[in-house]
C-alpha positions as CSV (number, residue, x, y, z in Angstrom):
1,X,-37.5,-22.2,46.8
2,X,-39.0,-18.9,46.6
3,X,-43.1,-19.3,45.7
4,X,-43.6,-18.6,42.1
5,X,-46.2,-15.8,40.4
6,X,-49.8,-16.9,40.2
7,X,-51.3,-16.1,37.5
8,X,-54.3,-13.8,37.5
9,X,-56.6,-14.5,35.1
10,X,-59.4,-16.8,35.2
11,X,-59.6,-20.0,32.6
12,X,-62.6,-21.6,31.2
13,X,-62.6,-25.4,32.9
14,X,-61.7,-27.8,30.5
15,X,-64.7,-30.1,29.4
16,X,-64.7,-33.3,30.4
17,X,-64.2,-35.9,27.6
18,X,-66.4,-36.9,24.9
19,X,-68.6,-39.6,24.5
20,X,-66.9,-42.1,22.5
21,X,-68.7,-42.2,19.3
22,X,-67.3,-45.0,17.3
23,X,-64.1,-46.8,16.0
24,X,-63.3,-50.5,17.3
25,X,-60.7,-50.3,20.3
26,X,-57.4,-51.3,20.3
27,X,-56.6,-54.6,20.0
28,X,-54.3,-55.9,22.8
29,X,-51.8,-57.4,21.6
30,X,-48.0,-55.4,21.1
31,X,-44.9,-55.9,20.2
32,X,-41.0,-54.6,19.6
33,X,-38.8,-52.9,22.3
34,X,-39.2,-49.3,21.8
35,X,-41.7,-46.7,22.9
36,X,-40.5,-43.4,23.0
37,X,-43.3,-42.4,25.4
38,X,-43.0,-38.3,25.0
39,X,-46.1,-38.5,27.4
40,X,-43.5,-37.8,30.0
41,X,-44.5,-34.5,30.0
42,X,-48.4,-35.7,30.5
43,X,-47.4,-37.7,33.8
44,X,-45.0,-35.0,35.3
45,X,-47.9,-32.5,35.1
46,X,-49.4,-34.8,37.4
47,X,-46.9,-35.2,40.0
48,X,-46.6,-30.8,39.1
49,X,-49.8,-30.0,39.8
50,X,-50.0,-31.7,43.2
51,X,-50.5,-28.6,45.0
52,X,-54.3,-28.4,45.5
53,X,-54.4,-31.2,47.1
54,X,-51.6,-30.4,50.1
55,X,-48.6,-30.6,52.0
56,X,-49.9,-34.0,53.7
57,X,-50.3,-35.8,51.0
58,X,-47.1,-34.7,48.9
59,X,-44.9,-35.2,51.9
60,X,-46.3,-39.0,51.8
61,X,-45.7,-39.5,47.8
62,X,-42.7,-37.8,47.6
63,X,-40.7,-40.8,49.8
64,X,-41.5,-42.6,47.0
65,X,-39.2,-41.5,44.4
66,X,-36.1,-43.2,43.6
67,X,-33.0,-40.8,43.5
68,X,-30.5,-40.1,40.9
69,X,-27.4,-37.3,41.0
70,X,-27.3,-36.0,36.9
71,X,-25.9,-33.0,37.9
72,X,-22.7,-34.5,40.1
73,X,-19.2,-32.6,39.2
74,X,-20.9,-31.1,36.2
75,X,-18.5,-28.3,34.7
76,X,-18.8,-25.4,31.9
77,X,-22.5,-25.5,31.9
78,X,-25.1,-23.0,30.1
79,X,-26.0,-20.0,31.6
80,X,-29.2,-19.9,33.6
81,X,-32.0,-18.5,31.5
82,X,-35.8,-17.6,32.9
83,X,-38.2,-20.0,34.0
84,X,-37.8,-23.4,34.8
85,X,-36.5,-26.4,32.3
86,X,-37.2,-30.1,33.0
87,X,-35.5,-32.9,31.2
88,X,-38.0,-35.8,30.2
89,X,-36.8,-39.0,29.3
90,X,-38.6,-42.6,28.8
91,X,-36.7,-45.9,29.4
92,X,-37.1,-49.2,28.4
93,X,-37.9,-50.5,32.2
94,X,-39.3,-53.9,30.3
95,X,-37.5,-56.1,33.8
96,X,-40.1,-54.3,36.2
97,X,-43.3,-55.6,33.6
98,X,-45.1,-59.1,34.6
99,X,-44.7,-62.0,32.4
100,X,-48.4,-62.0,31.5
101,X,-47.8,-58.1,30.5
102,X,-44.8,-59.1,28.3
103,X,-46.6,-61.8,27.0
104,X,-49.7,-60.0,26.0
105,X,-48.0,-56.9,24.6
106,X,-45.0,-59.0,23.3
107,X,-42.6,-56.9,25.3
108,X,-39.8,-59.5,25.2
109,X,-36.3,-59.7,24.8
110,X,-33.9,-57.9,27.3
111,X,-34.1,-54.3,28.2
112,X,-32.1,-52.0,26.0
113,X,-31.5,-49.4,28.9
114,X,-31.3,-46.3,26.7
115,X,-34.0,-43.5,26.0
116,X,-36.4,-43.7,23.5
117,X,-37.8,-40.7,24.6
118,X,-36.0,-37.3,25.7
119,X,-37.9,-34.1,25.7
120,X,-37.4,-30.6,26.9
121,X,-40.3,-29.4,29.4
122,X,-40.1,-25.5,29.9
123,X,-42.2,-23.8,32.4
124,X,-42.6,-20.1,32.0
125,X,-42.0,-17.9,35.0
126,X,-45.1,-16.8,35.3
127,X,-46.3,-20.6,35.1
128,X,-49.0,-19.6,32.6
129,X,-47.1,-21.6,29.7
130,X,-45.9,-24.8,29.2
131,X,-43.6,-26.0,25.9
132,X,-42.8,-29.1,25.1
133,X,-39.6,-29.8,22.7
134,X,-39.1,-33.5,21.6
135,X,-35.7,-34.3,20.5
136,X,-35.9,-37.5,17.6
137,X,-34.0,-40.3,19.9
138,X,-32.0,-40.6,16.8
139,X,-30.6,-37.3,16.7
140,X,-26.9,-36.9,15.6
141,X,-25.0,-35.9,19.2
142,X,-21.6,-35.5,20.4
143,X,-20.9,-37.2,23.4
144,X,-18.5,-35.4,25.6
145,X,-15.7,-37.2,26.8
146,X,-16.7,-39.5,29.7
147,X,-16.7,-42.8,31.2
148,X,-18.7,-46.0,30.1
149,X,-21.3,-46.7,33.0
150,X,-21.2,-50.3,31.9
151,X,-17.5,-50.8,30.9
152,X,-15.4,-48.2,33.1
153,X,-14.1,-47.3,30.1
154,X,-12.7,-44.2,29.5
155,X,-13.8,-42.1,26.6
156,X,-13.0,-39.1,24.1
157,X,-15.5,-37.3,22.4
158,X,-17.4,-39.5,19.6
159,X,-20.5,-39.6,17.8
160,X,-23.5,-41.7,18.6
161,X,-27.2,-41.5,18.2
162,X,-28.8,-39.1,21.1
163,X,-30.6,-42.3,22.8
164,X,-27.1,-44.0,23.3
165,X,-26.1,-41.4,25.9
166,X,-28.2,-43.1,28.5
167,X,-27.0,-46.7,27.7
168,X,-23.1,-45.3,27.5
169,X,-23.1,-42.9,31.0
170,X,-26.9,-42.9,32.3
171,X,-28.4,-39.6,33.8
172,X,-25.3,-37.7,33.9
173,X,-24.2,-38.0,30.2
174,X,-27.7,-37.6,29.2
175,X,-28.0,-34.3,31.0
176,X,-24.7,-33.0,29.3
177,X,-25.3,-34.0,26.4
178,X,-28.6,-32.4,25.8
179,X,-27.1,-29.4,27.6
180,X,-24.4,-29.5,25.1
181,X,-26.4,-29.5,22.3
182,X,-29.1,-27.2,23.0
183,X,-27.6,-24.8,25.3
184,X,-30.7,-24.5,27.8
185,X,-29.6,-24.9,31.2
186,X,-31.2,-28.6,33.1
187,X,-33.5,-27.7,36.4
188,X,-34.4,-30.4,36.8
189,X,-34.4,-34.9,35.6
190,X,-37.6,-36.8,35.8
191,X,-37.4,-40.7,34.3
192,X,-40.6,-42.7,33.8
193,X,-40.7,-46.5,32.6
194,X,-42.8,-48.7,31.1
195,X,-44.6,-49.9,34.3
196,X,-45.5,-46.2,35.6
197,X,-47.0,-45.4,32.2
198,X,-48.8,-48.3,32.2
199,X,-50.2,-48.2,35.8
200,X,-50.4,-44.5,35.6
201,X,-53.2,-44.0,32.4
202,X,-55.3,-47.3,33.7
203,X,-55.1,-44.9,37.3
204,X,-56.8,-42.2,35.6
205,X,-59.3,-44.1,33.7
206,X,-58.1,-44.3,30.2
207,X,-57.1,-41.5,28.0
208,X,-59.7,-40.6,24.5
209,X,-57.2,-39.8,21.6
210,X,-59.1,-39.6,18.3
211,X,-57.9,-40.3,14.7
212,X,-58.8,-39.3,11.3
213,X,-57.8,-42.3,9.7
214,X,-57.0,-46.2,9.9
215,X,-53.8,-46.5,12.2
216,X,-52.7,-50.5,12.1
217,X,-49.0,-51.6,13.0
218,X,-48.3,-55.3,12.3
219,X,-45.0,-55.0,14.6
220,X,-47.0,-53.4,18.1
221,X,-50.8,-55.0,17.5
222,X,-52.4,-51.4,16.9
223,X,-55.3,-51.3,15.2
224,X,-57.9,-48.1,15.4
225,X,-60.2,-47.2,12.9
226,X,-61.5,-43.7,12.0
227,X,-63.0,-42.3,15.0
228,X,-62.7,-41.9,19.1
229,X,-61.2,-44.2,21.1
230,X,-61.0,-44.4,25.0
231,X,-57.2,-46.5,25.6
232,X,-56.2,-48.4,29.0
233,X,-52.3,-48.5,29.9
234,X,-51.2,-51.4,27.7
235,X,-53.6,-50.3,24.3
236,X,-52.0,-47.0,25.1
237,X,-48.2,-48.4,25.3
238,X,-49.3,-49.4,21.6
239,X,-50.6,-46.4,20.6
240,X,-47.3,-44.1,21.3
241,X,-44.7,-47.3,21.0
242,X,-46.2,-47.4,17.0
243,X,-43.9,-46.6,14.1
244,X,-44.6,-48.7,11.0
245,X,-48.2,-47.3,11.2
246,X,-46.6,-44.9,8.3
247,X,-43.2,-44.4,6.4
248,X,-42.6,-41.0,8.9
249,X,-41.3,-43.4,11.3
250,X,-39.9,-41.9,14.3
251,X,-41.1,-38.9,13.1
252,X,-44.7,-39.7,12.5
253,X,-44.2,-41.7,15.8
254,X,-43.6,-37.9,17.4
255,X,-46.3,-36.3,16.3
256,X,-49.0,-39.2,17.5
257,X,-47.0,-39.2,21.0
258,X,-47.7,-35.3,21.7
259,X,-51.2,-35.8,20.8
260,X,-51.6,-38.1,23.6
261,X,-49.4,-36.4,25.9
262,X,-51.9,-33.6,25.2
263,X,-55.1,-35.5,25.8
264,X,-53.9,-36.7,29.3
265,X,-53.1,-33.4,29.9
266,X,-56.4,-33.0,29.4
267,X,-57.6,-36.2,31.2
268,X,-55.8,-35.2,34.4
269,X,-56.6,-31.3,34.3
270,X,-60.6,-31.9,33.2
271,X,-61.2,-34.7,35.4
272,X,-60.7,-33.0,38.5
273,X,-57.6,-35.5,39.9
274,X,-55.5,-32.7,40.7
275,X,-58.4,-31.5,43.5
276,X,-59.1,-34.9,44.7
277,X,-57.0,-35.9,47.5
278,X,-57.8,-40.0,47.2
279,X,-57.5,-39.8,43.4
280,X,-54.3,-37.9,43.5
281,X,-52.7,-39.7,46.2
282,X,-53.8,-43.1,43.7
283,X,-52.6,-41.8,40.6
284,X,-49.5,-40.2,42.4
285,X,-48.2,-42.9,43.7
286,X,-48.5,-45.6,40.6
287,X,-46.4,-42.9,38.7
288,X,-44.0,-42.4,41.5
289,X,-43.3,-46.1,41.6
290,X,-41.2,-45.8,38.7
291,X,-40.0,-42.6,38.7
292,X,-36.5,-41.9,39.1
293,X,-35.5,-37.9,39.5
294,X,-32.7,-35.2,41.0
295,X,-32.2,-35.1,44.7
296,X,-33.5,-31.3,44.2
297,X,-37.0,-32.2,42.9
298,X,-38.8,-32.5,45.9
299,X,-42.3,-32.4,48.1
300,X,-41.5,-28.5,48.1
301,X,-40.6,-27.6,44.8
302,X,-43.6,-30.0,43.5
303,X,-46.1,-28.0,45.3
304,X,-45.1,-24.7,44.6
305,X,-45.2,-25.7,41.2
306,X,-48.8,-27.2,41.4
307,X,-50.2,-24.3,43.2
308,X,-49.2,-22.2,40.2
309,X,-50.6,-24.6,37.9
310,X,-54.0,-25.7,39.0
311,X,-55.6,-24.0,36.1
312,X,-53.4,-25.8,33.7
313,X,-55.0,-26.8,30.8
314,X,-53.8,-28.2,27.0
315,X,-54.2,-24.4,25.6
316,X,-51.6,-23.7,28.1
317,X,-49.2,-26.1,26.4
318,X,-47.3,-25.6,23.2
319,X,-46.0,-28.8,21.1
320,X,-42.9,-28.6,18.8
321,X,-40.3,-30.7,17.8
322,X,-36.6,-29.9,16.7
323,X,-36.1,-28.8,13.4
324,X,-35.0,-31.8,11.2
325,X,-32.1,-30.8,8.6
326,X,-31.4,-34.7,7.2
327,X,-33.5,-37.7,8.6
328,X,-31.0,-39.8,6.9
329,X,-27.8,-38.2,7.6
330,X,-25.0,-41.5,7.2
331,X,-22.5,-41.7,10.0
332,X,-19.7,-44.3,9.3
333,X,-20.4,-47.2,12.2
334,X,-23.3,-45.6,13.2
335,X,-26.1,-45.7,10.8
336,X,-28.8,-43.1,9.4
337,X,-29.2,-40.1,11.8
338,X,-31.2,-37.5,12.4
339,X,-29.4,-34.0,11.3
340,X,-30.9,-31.2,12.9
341,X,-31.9,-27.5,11.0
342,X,-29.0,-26.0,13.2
343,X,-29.8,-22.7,12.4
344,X,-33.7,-23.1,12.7
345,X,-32.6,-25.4,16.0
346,X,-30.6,-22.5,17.9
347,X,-33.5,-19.7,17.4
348,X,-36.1,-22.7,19.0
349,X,-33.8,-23.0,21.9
350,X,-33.4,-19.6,22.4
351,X,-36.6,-19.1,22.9
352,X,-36.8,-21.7,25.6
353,X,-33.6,-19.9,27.3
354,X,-35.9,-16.2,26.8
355,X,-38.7,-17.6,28.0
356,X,-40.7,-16.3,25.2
357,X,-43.7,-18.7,23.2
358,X,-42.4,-20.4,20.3
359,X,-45.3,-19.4,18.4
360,X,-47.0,-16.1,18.3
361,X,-50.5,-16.0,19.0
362,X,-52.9,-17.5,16.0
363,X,-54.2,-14.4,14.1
364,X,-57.5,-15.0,12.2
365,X,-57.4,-17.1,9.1
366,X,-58.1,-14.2,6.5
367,X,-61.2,-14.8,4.6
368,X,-60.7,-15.5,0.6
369,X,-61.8,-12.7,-1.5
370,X,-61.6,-12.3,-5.7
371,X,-61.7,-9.4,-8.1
372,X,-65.3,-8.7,-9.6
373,X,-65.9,-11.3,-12.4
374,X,-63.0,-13.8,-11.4
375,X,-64.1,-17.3,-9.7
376,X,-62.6,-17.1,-5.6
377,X,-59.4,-19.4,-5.3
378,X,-59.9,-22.7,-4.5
379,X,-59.7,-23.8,-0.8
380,X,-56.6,-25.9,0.1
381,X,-57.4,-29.7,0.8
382,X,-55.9,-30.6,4.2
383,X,-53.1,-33.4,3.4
384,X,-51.5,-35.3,6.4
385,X,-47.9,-34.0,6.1
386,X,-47.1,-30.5,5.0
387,X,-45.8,-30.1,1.2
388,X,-42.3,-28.2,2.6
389,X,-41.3,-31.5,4.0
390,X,-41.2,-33.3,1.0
391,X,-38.4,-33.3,-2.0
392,X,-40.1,-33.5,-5.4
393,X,-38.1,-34.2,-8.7
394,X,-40.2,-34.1,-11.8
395,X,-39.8,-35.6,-15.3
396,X,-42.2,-35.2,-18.5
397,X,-43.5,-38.7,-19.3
398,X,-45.1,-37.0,-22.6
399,X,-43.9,-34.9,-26.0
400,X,-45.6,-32.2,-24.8
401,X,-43.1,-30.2,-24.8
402,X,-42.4,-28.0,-21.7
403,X,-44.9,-30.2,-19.2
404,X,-42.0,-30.9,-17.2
405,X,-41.5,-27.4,-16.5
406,X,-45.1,-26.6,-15.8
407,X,-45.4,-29.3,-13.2
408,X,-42.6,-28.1,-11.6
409,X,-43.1,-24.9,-11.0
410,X,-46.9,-25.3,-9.9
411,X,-45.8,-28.2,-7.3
412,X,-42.8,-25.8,-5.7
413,X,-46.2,-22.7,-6.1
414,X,-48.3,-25.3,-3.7
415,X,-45.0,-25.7,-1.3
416,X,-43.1,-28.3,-2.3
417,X,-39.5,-28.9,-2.4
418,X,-38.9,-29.6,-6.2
419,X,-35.5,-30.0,-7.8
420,X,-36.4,-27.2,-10.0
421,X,-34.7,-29.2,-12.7
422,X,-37.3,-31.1,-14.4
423,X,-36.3,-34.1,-16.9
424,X,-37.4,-36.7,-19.5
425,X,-38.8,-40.2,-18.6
426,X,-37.6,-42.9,-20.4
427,X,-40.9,-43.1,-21.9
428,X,-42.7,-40.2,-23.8
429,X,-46.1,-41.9,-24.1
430,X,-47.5,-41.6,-20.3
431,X,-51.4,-41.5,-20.5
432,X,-51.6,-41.0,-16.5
433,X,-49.4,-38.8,-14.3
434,X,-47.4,-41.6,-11.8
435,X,-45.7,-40.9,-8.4
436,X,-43.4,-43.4,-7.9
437,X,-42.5,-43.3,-4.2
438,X,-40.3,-45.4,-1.6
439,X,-43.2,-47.5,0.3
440,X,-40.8,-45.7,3.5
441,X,-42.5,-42.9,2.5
442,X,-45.8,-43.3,1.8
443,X,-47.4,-40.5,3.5
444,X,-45.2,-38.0,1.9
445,X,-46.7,-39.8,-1.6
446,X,-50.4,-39.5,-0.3
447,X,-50.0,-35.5,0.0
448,X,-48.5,-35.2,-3.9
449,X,-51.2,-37.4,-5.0
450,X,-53.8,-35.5,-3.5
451,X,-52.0,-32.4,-5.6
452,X,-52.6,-34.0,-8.5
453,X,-55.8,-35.7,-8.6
454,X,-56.3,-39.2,-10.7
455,X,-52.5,-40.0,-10.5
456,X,-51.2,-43.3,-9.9
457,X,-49.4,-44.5,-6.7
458,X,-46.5,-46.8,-8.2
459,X,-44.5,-48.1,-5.1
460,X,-40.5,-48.5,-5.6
461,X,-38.9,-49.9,-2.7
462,X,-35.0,-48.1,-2.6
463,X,-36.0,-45.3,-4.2
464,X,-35.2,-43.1,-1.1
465,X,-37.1,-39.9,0.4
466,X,-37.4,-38.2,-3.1
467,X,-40.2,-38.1,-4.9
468,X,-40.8,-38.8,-8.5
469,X,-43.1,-37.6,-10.5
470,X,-43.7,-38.8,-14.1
471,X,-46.2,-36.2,-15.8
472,X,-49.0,-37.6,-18.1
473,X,-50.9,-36.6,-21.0
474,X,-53.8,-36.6,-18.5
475,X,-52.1,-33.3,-16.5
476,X,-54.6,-30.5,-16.2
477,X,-53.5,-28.7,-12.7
478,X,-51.6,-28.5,-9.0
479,X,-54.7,-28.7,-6.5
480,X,-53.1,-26.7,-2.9
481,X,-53.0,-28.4,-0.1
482,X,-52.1,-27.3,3.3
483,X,-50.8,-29.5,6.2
484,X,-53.6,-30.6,8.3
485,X,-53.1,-29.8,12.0
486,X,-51.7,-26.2,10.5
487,X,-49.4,-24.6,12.8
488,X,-47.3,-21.0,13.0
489,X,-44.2,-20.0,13.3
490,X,-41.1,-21.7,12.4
491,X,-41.0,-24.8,14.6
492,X,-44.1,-26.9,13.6
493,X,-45.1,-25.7,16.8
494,X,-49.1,-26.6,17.8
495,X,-50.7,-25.7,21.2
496,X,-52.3,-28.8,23.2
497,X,-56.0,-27.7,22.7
498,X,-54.8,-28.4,18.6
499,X,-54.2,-31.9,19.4
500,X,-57.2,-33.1,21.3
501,X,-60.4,-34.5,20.4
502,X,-62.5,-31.7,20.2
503,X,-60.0,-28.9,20.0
């Protein structure tokens, strides 16, 4: 493999971590089956940037990786674009953790062997970027036709959640799959487990993720308050495994995942492990354990790679996720889905094939101005999911008449997604605006509330994703709000020194 471009320019080291300055730890205790660890990334960037530290010491880790053929017989496949693409996947791997470890995280049950976590690595050319595309596990996907790794059955084309290409035709179906959907040619397969990720964050130390706000999940045992938190391998199996800590489920689940994929990146790039032979060789091999990748990832390619890399660092990453058309698109014997924006979709993937950045550079945030003798516009609050994302149908809960209206229209000003078509409640004598929300999505119902100030939270469980809002006598005005981890671009796309403590 020919030696890649070095960059040329010079990067400010990335500081070590933070002191931890409050917030009760994790408590250890877990539970449920899935993890969706899109951390992946985080741990490949480890075994990447190997290449400061030598050919001795990658030729010893690399015997340690365990083998897999995803690209055998593979026909009709996308054109190779620029740069290189890595497919990321987490399994299940719960047969390879210790009874105590199952025990204390409550890790039982069998192993589901499927992917809760598939992502899309893309290394520029120059080696200078890194983006990181999670695909929802629940995804709507075609699976080409194939045969059943567990049956020998033979199969025509069907529809099936994206995580049920692993269990159905491992590796290989997983590759073509993804491959299928996105249209980015596959470099190259790494697989971690359970037991790597584990092993591999106790290896470095610990990872510091911060959090604005309480995050407690009866169903995995996490429990973090407000604050900076330093987590060990299992605390930090809860962390990114977590997804009743909100109604975004999966979703939510995402976002908290690439934050911690971005503070190891952090973690392993600040605290000199990629220079330190004995640590490397340490933290290497716990990760390569359990790692299970192409015949053509090897002790070469990894250190051409690394020696490219060694001034990688979380500003040189770039988080996004696919655009979501429908979280809840129905498939008959299959369940609620997640549709994708096809159209938003195939301009993201594009991107990855033109090896361009899926977000242009941050310009400065313009500073608020107002004409002579007007008061300046009110800042926007921050609110924890961005007001786009959520559907809004209003009704007037008075006899004033035209509320309705008014509500509307400044709710869609601010960014919502109203119906445009307000009604009547069944009452007309509403003192206090309501927002009567699905408890499944109670985040989305925190961000209208915090548009209208003093409204009530009324909980209605089947209500669905849609938002009600019952306008009051008490209505004065639409407050903005504005997502907060703001990002550009059309992808929800956030670089890694975004999602950090301190960045």
């Amino acid at each position: 493999m020919p030696q890649p471009h070095r960059p040329t320019r010079t990067a400010r080291p990335p500081q070590p971590p933070r002191a931890r300055r409050g917030g009760a730890p994790a408590r250890r205790r877990g539970t449920g089956p899935r993890w969706g660890v899109r951390l992946a990334g985080g741990l490949a960037v480890l075994v990447l940037g190997s290449g400061a530290v030598g050919h001795a010491v990658m030729t010893g880790v690399d015997t340690g990786i365990e083998r897999v053929d995803p690209f055998k017989d593979m026909k009709n496949r996308p054109e190779a674009g620029h740069g290189l693409n890595i497919l990321l996947v987490g399994t299940d791997g719960r047969d390879k953790i210790t009874q105590r470890d199952k025990r204390e995280y409550r890790l039982g049950g069998d192993p589901c062997h499927c992917t809760d976590t598939v992502m899309l690595v893309h290394l520029s050319a120059d080696r200078e970027r890194a983006s990181v595309v999670s695909l929802p596990r629940d995804s709507y996907a075609q699976l080409p036709a194939h045969r059943d790794d567990s049956t020998g059955q033979q199969h025509g084309p069907h529809p099936v959640k994206l995580n049920a290409a692993y269990a159905e035709g491992g590796p290989q179906l997983t590759v073509r799959t993804v491959e299928s959907m996105t249209r980015v040619k596959i470099d190259h397969y790494l697989e971690v487990d359970f037991t790597s990720f584990m092993k591999t964050v106790d290896a470095l130390g610990g990872v510091e993720i911060c959090t604005a706000k309480t995050l407690r999940d009866e169903k995995t045992g996490l429990d973090l308050l407000p604050g900076t938190h330093r987590l060990r391998g299992g605390e930090a199996l809860q962390y990114v495994r977590s997804r009743h800590v909100d109604g975004a489920a999966d979703l939510g689940r995402m976002q908290r995942q690439q934050r911690f994929l971005a503070a190891l990146v952090k973690q392993a790039t600040g605290s000199g492990v990629l220079l330190n032979p004995v640590k490397f060789k340490e933290v290497s091999s716990t990760l390569l354990s359990s790692v299970r990748a192409d015949r053509g990832f090897g002790s070469e390619q990894m250190l051409a790679l690394g020696q490219a890399m060694r001034e990688f660092s979380p500003s040189s990453s770039e988080f996004a996720s696919v655009p979501v058309g429908d979280p809840s698109y129905p498939v008959k014997g299959i369940g609620s889905t997640v549709k994708w924006d096809e159209p938003k979709a195939a301009k993201l993937f594009q991107a990855l094939r033109d090896d361009q950045p899926l977000a242009p550079p941050r310009p400065p945030r313009p500073t608020r101005t107002s004409a002579p003798g007007r008061p300046s516009a009110p800042p926007a609050v921050p609110v924890d999911v961005p007001p786009q994302q959520i559907r809004v149908r209003v009704e007037n809960g008075t006899r004033i008449d035209g509320l309705g209206g008014r509500v509307d229209a400044a709710l869609r000003g601010t960014g919502f997604d109203t119906t445009g078509a307000p009604g009547n409640g069944a009452g007309r004598n509403v003192k206090r605006t309501v927002i009567a929300y699905d408890p499944r999505w109670d985040r989305s119902a925190r961000t209208v509330s915090t548009a209208l100030p003093g409204s009530e939270l009324r909980p209605v469980r089947g209500q669905g994703r849609t938002v009600l809002v019952i306008a009051g006598a008490d209505y004065k005005k639409v407050v903005p709000v504005r997502p907060e981890d703001p990002s550009e671009g059309p992808f929800g796309v956030v670089s890694g020194d975004q999602v950090v403590c301190g960045g």
